[in-house]
mmCIF file of the N, C-alpha and C atoms, coordinates in Angstrom:
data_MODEL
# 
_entry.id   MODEL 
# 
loop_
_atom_site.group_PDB 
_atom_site.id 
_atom_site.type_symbol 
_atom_site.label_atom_id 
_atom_site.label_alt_id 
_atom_site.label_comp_id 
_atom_site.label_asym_id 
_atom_site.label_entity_id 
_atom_site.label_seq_id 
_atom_site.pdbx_PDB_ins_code 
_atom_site.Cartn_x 
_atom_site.Cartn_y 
_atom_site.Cartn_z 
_atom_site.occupancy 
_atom_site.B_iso_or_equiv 
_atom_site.pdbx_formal_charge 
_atom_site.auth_seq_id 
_atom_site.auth_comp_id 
_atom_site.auth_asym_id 
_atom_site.auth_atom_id 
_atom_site.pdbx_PDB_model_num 
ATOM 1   N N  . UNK A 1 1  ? 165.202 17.263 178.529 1.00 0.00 ? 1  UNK A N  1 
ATOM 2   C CA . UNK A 1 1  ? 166.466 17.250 177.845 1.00 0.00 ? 1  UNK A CA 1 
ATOM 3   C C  . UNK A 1 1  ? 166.761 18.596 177.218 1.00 0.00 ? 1  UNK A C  1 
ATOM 4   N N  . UNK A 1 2  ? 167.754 18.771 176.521 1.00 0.00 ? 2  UNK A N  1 
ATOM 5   C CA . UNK A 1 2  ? 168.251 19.683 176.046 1.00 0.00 ? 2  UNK A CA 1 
ATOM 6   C C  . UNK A 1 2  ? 167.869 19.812 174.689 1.00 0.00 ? 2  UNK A C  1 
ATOM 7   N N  . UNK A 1 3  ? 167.458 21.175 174.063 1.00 0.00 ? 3  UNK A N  1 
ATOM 8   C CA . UNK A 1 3  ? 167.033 21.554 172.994 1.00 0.00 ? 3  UNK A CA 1 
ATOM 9   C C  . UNK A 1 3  ? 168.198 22.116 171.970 1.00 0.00 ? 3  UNK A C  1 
ATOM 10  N N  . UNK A 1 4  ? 168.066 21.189 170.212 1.00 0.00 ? 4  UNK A N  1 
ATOM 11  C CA . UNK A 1 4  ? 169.060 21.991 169.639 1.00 0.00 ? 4  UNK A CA 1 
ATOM 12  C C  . UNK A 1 4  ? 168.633 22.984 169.083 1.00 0.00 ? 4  UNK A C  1 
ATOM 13  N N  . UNK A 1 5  ? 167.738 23.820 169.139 1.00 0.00 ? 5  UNK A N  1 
ATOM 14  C CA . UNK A 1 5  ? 166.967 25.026 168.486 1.00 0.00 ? 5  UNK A CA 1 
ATOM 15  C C  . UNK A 1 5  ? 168.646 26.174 168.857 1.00 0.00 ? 5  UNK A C  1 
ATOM 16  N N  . UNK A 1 6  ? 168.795 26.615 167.977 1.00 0.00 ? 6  UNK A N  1 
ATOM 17  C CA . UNK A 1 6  ? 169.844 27.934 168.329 1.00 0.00 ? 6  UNK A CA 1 
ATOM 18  C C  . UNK A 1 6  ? 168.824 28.878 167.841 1.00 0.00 ? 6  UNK A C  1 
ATOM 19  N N  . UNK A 1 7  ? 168.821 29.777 168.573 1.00 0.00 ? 7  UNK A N  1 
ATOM 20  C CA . UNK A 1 7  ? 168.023 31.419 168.037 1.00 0.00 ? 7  UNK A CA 1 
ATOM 21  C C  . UNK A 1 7  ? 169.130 32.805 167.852 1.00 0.00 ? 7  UNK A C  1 
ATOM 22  N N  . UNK A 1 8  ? 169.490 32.900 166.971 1.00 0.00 ? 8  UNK A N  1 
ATOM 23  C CA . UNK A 1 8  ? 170.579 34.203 166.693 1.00 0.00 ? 8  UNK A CA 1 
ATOM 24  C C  . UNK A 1 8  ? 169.338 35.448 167.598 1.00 0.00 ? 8  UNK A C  1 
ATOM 25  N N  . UNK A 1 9  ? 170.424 36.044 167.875 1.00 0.00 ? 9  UNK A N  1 
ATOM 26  C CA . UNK A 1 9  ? 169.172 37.303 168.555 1.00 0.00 ? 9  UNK A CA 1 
ATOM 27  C C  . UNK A 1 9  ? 170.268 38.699 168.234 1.00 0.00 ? 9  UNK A C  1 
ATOM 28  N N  . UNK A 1 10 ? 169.755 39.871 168.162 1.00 0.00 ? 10 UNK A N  1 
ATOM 29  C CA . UNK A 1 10 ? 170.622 41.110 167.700 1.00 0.00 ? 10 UNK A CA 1 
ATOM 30  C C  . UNK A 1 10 ? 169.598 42.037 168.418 1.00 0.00 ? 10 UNK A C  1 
ATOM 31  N N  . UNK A 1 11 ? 170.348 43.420 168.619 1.00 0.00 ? 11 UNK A N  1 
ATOM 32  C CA . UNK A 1 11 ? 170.046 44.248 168.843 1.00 0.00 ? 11 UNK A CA 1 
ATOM 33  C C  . UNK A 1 11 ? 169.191 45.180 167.904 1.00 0.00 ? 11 UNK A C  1 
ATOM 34  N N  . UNK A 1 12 ? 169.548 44.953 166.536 1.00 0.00 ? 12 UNK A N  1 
ATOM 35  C CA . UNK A 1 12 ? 169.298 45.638 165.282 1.00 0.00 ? 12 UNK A CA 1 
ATOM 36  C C  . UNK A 1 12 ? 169.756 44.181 164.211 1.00 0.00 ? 12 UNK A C  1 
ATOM 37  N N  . UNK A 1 13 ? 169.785 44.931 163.074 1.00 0.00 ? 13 UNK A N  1 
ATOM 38  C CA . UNK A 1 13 ? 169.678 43.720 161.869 1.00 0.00 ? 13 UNK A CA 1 
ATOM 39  C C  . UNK A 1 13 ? 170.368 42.826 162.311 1.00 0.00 ? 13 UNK A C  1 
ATOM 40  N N  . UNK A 1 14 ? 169.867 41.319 161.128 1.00 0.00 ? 14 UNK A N  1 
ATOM 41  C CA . UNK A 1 14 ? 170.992 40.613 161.125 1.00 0.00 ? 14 UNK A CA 1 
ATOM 42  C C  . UNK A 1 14 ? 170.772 40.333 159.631 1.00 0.00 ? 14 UNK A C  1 
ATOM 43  N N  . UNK A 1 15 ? 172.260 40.458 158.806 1.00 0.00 ? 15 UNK A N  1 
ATOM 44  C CA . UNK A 1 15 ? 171.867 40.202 157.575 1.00 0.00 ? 15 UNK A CA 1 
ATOM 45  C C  . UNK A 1 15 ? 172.970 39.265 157.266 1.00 0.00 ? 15 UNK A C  1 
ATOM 46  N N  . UNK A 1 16 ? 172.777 37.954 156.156 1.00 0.00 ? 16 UNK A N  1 
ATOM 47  C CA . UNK A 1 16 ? 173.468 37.043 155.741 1.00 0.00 ? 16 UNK A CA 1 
ATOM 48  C C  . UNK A 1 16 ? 174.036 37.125 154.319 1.00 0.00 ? 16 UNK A C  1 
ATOM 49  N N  . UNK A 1 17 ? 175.215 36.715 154.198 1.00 0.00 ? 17 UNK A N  1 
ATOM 50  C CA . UNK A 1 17 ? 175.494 37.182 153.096 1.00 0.00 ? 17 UNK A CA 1 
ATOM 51  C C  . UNK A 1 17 ? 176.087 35.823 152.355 1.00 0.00 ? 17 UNK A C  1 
ATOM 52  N N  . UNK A 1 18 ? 175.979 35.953 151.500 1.00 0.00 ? 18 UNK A N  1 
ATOM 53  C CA . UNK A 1 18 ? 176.394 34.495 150.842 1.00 0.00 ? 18 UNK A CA 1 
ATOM 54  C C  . UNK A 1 18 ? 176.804 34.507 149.274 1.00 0.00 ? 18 UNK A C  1 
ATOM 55  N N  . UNK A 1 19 ? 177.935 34.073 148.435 1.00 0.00 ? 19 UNK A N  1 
ATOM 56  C CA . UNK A 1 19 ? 178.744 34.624 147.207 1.00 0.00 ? 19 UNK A CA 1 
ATOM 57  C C  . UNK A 1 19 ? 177.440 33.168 146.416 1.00 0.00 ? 19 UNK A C  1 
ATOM 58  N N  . UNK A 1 20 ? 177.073 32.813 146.797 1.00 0.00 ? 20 UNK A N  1 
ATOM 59  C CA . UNK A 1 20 ? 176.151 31.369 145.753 1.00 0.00 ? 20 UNK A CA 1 
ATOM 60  C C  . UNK A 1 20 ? 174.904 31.739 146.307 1.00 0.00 ? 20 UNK A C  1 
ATOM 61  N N  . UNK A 1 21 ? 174.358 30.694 146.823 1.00 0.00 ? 21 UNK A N  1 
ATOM 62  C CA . UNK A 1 21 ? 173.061 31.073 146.899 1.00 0.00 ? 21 UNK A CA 1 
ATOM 63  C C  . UNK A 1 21 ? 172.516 30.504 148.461 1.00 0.00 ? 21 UNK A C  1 
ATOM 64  N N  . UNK A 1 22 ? 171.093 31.092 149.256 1.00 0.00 ? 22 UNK A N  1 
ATOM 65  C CA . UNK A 1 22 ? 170.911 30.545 150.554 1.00 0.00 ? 22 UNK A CA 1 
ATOM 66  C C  . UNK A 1 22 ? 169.940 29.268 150.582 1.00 0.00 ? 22 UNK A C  1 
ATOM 67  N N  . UNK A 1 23 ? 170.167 28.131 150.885 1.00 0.00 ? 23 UNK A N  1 
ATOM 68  C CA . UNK A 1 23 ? 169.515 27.106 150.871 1.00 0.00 ? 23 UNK A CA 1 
ATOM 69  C C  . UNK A 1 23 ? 168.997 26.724 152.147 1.00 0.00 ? 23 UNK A C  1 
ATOM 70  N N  . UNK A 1 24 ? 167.252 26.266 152.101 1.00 0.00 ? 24 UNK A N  1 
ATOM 71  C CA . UNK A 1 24 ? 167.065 25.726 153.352 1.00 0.00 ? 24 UNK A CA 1 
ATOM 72  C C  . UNK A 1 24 ? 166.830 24.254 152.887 1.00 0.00 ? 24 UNK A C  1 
ATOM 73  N N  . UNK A 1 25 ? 166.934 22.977 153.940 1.00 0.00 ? 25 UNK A N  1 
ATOM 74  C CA . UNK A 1 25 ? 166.328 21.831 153.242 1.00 0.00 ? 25 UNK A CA 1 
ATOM 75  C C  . UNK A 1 25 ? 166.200 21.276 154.869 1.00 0.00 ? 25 UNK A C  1 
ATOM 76  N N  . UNK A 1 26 ? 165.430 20.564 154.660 1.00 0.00 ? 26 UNK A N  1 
ATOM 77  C CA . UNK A 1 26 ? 164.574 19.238 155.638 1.00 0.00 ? 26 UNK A CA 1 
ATOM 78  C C  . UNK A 1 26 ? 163.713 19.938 156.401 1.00 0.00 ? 26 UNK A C  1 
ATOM 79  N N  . UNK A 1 27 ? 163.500 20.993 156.405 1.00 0.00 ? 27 UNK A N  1 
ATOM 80  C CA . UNK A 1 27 ? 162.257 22.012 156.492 1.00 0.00 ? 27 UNK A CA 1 
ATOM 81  C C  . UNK A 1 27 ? 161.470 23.162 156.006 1.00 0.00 ? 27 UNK A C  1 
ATOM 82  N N  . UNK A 1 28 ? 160.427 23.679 156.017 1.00 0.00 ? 28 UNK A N  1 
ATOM 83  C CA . UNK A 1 28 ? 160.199 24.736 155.328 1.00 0.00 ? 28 UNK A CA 1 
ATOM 84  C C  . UNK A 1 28 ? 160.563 26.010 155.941 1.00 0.00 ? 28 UNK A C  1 
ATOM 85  N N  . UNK A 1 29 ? 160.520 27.212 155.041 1.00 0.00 ? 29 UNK A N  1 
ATOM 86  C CA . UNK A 1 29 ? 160.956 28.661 155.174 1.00 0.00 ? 29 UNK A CA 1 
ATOM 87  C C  . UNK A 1 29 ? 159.752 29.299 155.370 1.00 0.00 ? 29 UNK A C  1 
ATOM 88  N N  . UNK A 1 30 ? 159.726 29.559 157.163 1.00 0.00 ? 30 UNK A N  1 
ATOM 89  C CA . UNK A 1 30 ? 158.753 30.228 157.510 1.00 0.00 ? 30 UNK A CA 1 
ATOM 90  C C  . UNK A 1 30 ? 159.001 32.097 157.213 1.00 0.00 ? 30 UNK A C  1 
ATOM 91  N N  . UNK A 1 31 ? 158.317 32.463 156.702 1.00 0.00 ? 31 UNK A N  1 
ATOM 92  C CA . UNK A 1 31 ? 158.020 33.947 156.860 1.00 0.00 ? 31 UNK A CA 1 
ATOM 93  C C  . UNK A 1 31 ? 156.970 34.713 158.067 1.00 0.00 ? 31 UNK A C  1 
ATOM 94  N N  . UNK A 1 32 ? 157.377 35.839 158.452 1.00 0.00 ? 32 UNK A N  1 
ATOM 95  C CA . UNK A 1 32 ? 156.398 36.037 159.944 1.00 0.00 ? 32 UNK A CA 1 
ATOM 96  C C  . UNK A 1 32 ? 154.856 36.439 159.274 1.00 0.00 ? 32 UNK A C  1 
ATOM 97  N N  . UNK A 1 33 ? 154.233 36.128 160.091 1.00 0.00 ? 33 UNK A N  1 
ATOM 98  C CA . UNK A 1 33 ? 153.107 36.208 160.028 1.00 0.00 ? 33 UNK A CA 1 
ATOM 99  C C  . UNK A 1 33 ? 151.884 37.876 160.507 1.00 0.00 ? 33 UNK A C  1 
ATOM 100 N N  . UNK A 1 34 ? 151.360 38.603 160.058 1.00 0.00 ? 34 UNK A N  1 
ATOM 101 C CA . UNK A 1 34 ? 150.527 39.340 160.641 1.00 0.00 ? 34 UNK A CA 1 
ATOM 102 C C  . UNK A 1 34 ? 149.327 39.374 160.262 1.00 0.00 ? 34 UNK A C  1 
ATOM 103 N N  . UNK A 1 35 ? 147.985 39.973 161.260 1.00 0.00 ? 35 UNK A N  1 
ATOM 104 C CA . UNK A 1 35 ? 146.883 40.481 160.465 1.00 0.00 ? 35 UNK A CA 1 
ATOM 105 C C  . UNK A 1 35 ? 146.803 41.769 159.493 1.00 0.00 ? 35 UNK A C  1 
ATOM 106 N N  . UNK A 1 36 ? 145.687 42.110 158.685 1.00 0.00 ? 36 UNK A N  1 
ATOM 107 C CA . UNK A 1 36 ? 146.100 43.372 157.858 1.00 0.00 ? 36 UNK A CA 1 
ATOM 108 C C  . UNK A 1 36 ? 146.383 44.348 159.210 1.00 0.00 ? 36 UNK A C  1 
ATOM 109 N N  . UNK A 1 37 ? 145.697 44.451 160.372 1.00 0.00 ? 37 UNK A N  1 
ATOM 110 C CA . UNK A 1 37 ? 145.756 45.744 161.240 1.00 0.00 ? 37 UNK A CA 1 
ATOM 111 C C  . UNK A 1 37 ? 147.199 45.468 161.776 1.00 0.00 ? 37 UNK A C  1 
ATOM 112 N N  . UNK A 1 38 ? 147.766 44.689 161.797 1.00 0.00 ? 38 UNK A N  1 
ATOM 113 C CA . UNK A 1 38 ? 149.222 44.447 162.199 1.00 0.00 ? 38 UNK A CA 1 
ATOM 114 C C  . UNK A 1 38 ? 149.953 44.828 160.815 1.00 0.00 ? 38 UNK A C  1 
ATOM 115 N N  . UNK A 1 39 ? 149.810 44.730 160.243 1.00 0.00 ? 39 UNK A N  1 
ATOM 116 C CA . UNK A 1 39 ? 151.073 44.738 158.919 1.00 0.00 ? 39 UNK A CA 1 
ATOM 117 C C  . UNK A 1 39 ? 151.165 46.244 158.547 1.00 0.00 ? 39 UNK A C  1 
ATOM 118 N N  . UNK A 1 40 ? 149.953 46.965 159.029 1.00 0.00 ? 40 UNK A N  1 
ATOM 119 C CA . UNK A 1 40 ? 149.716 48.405 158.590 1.00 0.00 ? 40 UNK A CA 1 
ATOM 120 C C  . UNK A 1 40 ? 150.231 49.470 159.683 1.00 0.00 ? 40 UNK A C  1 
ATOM 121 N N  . UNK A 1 41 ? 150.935 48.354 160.728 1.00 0.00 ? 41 UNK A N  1 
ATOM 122 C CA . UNK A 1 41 ? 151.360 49.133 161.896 1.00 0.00 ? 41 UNK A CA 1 
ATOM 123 C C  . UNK A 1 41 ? 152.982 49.593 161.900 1.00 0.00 ? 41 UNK A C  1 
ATOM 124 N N  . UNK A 1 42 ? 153.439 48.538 160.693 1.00 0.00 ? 42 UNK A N  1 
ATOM 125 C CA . UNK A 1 42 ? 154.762 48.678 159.779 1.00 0.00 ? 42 UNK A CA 1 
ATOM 126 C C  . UNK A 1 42 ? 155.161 49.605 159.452 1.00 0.00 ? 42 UNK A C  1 
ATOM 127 N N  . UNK A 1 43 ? 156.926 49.104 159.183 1.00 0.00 ? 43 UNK A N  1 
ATOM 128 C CA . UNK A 1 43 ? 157.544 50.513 158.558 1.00 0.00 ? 43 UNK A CA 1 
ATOM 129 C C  . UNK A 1 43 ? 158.085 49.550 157.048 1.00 0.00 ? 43 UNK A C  1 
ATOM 130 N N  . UNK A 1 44 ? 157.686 49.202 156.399 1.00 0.00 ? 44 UNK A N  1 
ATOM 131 C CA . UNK A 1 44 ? 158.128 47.980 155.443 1.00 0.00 ? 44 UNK A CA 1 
ATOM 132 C C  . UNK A 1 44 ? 158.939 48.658 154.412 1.00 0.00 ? 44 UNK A C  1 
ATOM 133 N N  . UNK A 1 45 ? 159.965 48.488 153.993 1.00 0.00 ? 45 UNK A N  1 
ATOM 134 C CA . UNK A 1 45 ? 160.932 48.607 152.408 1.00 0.00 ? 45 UNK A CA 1 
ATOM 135 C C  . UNK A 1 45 ? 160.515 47.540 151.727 1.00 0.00 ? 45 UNK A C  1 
ATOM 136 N N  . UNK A 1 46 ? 160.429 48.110 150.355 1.00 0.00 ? 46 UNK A N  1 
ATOM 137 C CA . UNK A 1 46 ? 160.267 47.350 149.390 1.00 0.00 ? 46 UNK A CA 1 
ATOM 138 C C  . UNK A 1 46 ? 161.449 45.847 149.129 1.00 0.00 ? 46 UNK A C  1 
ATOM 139 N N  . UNK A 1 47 ? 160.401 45.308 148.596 1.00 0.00 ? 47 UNK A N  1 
ATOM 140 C CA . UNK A 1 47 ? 161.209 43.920 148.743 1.00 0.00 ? 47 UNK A CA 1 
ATOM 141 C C  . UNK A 1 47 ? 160.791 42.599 149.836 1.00 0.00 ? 47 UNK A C  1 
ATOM 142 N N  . UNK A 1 48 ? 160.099 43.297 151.234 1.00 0.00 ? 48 UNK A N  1 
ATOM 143 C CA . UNK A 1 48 ? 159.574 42.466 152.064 1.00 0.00 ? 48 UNK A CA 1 
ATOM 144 C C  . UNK A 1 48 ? 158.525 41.588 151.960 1.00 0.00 ? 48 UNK A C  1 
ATOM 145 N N  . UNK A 1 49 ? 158.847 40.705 152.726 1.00 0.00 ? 49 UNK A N  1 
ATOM 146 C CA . UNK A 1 49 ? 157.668 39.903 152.877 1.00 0.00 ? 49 UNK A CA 1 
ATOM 147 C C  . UNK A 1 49 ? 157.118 38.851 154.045 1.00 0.00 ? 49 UNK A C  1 
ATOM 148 N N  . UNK A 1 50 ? 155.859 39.244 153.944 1.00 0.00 ? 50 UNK A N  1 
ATOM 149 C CA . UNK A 1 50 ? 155.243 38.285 155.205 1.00 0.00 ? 50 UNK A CA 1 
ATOM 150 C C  . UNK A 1 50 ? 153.847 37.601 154.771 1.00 0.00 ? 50 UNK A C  1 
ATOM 151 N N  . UNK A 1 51 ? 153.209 36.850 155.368 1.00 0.00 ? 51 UNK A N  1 
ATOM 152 C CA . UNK A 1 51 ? 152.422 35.860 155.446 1.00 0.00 ? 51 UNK A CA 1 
ATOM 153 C C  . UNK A 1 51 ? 150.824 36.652 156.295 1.00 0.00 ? 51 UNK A C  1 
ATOM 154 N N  . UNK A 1 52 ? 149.591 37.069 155.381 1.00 0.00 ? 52 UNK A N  1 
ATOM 155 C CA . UNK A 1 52 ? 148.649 37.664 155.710 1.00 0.00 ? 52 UNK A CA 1 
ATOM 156 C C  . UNK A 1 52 ? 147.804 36.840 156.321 1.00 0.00 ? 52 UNK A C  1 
ATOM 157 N N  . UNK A 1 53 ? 147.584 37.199 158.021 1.00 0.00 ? 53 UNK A N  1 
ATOM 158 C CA . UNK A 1 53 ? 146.642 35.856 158.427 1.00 0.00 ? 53 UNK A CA 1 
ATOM 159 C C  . UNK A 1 53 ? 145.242 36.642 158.015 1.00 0.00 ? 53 UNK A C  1 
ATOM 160 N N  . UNK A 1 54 ? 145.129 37.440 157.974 1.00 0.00 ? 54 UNK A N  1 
ATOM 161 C CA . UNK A 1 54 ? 143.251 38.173 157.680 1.00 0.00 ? 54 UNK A CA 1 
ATOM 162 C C  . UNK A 1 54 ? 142.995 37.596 156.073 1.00 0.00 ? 54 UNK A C  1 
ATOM 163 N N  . UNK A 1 55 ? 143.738 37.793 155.284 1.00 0.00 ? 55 UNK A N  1 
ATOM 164 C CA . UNK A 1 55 ? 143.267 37.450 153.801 1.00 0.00 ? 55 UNK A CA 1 
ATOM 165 C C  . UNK A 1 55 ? 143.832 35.891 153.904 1.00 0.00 ? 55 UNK A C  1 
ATOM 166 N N  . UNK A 1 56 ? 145.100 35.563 154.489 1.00 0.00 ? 56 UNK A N  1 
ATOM 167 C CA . UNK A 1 56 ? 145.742 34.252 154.141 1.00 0.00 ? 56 UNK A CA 1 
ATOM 168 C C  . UNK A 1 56 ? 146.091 34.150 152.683 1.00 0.00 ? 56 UNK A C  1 
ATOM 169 N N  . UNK A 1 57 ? 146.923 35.020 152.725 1.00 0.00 ? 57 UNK A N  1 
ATOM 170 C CA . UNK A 1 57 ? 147.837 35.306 151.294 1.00 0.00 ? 57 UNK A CA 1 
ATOM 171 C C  . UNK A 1 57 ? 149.277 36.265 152.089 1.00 0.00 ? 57 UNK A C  1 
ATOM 172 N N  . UNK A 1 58 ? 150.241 35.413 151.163 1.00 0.00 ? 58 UNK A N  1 
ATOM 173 C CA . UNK A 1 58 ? 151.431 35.880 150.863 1.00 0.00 ? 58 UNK A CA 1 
ATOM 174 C C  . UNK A 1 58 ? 151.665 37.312 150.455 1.00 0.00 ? 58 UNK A C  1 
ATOM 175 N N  . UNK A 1 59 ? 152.266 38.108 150.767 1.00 0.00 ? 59 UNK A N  1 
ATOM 176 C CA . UNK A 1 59 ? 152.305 39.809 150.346 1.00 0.00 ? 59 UNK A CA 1 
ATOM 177 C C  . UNK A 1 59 ? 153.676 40.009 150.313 1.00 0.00 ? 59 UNK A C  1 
ATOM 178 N N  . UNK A 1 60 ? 153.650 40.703 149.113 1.00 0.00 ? 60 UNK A N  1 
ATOM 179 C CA . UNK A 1 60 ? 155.209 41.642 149.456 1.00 0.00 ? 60 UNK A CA 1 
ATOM 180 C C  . UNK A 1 60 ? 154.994 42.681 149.388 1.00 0.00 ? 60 UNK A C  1 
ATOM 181 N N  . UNK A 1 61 ? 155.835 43.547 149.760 1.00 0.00 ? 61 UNK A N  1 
ATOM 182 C CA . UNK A 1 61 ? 156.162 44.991 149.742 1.00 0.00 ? 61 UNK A CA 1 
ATOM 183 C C  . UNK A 1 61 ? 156.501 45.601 147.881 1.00 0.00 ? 61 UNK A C  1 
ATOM 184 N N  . UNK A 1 62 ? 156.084 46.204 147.662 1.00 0.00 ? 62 UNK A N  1 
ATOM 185 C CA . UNK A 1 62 ? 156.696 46.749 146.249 1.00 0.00 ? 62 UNK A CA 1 
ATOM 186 C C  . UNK A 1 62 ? 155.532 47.817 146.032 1.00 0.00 ? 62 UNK A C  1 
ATOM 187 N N  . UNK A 1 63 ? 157.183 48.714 145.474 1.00 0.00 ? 63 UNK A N  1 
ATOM 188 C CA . UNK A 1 63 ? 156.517 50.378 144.935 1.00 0.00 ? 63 UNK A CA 1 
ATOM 189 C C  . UNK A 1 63 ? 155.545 50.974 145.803 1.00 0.00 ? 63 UNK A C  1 
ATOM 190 N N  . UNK A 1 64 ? 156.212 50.569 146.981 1.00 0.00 ? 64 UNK A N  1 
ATOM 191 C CA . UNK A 1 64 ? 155.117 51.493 148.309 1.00 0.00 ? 64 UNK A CA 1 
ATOM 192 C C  . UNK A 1 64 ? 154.155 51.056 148.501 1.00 0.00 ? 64 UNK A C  1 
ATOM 193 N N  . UNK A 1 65 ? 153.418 49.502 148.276 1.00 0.00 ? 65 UNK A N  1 
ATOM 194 C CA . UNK A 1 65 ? 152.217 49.158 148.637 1.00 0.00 ? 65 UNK A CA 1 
ATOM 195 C C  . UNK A 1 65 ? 152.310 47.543 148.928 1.00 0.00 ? 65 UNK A C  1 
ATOM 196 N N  . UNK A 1 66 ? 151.429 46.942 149.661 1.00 0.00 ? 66 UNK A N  1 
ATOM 197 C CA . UNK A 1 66 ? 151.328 45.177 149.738 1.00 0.00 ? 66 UNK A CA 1 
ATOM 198 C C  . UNK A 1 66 ? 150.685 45.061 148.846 1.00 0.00 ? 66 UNK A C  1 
ATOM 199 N N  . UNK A 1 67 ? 150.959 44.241 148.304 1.00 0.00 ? 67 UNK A N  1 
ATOM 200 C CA . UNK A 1 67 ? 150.310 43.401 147.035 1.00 0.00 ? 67 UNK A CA 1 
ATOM 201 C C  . UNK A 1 67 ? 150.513 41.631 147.460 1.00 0.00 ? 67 UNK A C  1 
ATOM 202 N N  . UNK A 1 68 ? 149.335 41.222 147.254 1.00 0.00 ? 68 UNK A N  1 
ATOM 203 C CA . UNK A 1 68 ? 148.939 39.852 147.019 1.00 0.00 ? 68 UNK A CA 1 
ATOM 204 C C  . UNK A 1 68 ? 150.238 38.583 146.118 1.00 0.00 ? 68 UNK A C  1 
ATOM 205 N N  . UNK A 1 69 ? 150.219 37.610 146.254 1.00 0.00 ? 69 UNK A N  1 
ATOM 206 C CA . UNK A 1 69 ? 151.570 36.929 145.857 1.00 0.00 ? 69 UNK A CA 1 
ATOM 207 C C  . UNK A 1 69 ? 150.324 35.825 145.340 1.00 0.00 ? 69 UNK A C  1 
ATOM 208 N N  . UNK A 1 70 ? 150.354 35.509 143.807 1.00 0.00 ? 70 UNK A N  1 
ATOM 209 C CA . UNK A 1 70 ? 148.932 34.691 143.418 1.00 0.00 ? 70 UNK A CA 1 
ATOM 210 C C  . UNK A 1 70 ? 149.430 33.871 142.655 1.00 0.00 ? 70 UNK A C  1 
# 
């Protein structure tokens, strides 16, 4: 059968903009996933974030470094 998965796809960004706020519900908000040797292969701005499979901790980006989310 036919799948309702839609996948937006872009060439470059895609950014959402919204005047309230972005809500997900009846599932969770996946963030992508890397190892540390993957995440260090990055060009990351502050503010990012992804999901550490080597430590298995949450990281964001801030003041030029990953830091742990505890």
């Amino acid at each position: 059968g036919s799948s309702n998965v839609r996948i937006p796809t872009a060439n470059g960004n895609i950014e959402l903009n919204a005047t309230g706020k972005v809500v997900v519900t009846q599932s969770p908000f996946r963030v992508a996933s890397y190892t540390t040797t993957a995440r260090n292969l990055l060009s990351p701005t502050n503010g990012d974030i992804i999901y550490n499979t080597t430590t298995n901790k949450f990281q964001g980006y801030a003041n030029g470094v990953w830091v742990d989310f505890h």
